[in-house]
DSSP file (Angstrom, degrees, kcal/mol; ACC not computed):
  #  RESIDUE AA STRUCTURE BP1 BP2  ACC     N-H-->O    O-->H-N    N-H-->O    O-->H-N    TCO  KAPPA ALPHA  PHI   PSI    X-CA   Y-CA   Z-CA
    1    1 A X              0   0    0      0, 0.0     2,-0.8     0, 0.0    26,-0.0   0.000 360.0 360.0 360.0 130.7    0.0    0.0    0.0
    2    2 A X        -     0   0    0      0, 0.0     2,-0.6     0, 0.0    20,-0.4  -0.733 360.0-147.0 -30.2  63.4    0.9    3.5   -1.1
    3    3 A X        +     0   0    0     -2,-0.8    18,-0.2     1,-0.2     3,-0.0  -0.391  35.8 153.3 -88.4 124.6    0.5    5.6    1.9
    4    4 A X        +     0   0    0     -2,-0.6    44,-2.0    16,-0.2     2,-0.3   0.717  63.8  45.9-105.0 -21.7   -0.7    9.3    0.7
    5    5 A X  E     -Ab  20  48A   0     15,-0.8    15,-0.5    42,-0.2     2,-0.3  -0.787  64.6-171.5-115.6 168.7   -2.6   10.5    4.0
    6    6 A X  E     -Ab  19  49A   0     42,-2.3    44,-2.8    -2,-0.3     2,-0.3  -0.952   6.4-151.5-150.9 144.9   -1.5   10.2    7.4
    7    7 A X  E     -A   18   0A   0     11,-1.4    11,-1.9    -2,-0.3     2,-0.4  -0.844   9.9-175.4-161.4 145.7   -3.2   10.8   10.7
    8    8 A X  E     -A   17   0A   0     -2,-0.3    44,-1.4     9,-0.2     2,-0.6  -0.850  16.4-163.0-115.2 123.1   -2.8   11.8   14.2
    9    9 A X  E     -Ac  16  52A   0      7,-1.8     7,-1.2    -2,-0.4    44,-0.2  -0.824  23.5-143.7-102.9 102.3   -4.2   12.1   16.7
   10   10 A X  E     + c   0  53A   0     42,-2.6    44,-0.7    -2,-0.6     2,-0.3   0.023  29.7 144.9 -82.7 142.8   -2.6   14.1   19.3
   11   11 A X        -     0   0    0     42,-0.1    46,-0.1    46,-0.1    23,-0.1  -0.955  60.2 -77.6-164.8 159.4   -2.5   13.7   23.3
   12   12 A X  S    S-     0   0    0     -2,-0.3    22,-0.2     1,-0.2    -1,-0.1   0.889 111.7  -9.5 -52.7 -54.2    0.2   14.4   26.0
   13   13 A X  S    S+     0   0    0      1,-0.3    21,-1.5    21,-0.1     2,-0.5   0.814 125.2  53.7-126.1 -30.5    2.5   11.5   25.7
   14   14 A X  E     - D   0  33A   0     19,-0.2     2,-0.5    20,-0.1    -1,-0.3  -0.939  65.2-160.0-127.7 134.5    1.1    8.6   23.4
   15   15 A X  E     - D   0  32A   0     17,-2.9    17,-1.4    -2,-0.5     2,-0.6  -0.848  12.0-138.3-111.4 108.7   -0.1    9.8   19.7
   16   16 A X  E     -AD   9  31A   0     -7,-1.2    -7,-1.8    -2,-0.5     2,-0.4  -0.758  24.4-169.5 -58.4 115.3   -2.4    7.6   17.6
   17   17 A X  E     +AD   8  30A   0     13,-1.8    13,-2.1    -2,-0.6     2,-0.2  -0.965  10.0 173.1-110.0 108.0   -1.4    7.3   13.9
   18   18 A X  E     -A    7   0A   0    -11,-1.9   -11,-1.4    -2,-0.4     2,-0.3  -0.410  16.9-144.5-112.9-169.9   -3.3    5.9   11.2
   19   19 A X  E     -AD   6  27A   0      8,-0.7     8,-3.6    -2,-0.2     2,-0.2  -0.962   8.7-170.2-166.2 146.8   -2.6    5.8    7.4
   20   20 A X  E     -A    5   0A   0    -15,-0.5   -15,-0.8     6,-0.3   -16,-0.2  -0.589  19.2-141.4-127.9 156.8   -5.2    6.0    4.0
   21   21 A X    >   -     0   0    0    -18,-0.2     3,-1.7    -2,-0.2   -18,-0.1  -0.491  51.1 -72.0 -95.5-172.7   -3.7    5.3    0.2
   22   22 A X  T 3  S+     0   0    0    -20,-0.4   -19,-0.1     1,-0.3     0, 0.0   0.631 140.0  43.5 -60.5 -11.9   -5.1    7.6   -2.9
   23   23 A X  T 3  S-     0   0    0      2,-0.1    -1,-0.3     0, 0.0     0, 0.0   0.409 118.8-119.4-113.4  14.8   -8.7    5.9   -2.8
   24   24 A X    <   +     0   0    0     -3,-1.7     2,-0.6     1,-0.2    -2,-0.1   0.612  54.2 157.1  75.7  14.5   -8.6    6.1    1.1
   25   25 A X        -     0   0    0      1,-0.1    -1,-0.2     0, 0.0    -2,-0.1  -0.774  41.5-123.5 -91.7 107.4   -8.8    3.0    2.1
   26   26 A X        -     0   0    0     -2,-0.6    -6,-0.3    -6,-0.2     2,-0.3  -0.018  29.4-174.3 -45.1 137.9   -7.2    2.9    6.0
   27   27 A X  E     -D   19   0A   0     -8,-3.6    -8,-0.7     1,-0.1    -1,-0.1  -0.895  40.0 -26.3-127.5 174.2   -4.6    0.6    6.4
   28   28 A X  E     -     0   0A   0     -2,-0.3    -1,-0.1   -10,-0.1     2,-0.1   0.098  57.4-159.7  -8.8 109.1   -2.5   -0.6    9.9
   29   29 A X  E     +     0   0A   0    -11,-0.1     2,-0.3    -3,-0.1   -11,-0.2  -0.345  13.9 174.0 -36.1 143.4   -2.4    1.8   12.6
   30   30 A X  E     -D   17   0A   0    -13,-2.1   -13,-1.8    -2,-0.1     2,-0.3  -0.923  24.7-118.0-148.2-168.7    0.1    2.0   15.5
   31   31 A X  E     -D   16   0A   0     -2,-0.3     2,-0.3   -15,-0.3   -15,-0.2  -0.984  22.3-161.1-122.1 127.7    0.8    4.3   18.3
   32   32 A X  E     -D   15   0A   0    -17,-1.4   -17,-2.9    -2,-0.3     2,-0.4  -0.870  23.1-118.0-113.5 144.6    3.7    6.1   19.1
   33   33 A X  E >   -D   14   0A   0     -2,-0.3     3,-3.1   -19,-0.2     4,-0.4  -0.712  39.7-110.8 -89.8 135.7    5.3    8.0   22.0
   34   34 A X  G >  S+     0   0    0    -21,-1.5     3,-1.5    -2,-0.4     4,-0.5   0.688 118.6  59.3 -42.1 -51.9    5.9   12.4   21.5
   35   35 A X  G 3  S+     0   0    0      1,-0.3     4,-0.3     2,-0.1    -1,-0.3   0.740 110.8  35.0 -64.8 -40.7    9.7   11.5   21.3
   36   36 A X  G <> S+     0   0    0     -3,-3.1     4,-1.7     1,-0.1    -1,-0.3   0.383  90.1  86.9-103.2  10.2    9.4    9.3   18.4
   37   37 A X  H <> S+     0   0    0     -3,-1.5     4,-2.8    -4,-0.4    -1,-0.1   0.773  95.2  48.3 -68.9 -34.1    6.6   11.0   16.3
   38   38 A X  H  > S+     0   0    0     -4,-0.5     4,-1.6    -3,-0.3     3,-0.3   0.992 113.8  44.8 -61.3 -66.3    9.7   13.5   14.4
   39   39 A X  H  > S+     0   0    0     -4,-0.3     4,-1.7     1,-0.3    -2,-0.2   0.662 111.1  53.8 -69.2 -40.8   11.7   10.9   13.7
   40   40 A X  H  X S+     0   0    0     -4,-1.7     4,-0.7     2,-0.2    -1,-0.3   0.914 112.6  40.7 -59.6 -59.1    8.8    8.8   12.4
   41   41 A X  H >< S+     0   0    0     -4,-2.8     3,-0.7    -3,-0.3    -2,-0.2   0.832 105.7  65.8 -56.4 -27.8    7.5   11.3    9.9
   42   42 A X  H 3< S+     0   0    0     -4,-1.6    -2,-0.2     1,-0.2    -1,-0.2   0.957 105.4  46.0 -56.3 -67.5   11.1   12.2    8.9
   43   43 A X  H 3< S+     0   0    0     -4,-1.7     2,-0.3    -3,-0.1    -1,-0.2   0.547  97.8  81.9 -40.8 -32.3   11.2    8.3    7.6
   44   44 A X  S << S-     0   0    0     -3,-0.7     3,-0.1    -4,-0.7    -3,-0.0  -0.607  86.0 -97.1 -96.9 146.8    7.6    8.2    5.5
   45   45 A X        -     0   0    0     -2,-0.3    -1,-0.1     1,-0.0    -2,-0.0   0.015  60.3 -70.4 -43.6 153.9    7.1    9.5    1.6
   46   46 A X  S    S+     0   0    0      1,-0.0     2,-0.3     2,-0.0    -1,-0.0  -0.183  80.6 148.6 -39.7 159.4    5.6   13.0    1.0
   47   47 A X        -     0   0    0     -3,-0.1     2,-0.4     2,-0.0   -42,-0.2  -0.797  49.6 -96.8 167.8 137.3    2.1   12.2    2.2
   48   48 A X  E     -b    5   0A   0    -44,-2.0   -42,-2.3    -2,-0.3     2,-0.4  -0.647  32.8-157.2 -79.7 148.0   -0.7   14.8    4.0
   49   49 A X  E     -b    6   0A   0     -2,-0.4     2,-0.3   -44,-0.2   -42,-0.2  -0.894   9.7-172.4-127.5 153.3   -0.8   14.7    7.5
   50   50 A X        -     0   0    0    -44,-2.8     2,-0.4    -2,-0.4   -42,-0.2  -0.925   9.4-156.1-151.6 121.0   -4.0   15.9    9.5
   51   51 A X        -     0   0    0     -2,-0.3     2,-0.5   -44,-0.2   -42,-0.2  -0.835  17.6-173.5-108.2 146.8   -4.3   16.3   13.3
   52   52 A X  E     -c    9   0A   0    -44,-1.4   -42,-2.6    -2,-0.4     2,-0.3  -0.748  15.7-157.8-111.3 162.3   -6.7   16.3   15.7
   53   53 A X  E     -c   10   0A   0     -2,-0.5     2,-0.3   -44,-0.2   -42,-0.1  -0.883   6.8-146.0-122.8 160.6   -5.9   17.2   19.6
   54   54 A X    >   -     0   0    0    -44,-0.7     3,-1.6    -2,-0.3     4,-0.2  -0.689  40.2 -81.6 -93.0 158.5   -7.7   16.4   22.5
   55   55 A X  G >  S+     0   0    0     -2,-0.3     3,-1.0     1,-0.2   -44,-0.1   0.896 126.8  39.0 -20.9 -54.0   -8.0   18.6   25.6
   56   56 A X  G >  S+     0   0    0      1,-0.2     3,-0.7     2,-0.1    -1,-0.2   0.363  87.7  90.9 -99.1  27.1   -5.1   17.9   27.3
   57   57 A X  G <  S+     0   0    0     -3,-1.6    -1,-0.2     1,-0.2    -2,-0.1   0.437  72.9  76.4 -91.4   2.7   -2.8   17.7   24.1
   58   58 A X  G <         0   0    0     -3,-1.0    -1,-0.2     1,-0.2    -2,-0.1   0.808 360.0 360.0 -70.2 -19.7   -2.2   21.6   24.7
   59   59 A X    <         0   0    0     -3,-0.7    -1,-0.2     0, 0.0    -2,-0.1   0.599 360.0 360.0 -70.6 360.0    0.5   20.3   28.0
């Protein structure tokens, strides 16, 4: 799979991340901890990324 979207969902220490192709069909999720969320995007193809926060993702 081809991943063109990515998204996160953002919260004080552990980030949900999912991934779409071009027709948008979700594939394998994981979760990641704030430290490794740079490092992680740094690693994937051009691709949009779209986040949501929670309340307490401001901390």
């Amino acid at each position: 799979m081809e991943v063109t979207t990515i998204g996160i969902d953002l919260a004080k220490s552990v980030f949900a991340v999912s991934f779409a192709d071009a027709r948008g069909a979700a594939a394998l999720g994981k979760q990641l901890r704030r430290g490794q969320v740079l490092n992680f995007l740094r690693q994937q193809p051009p691709s949009v990324v779209g986040m949501e926060a929670c309340g307490g993702a401001h901390h």
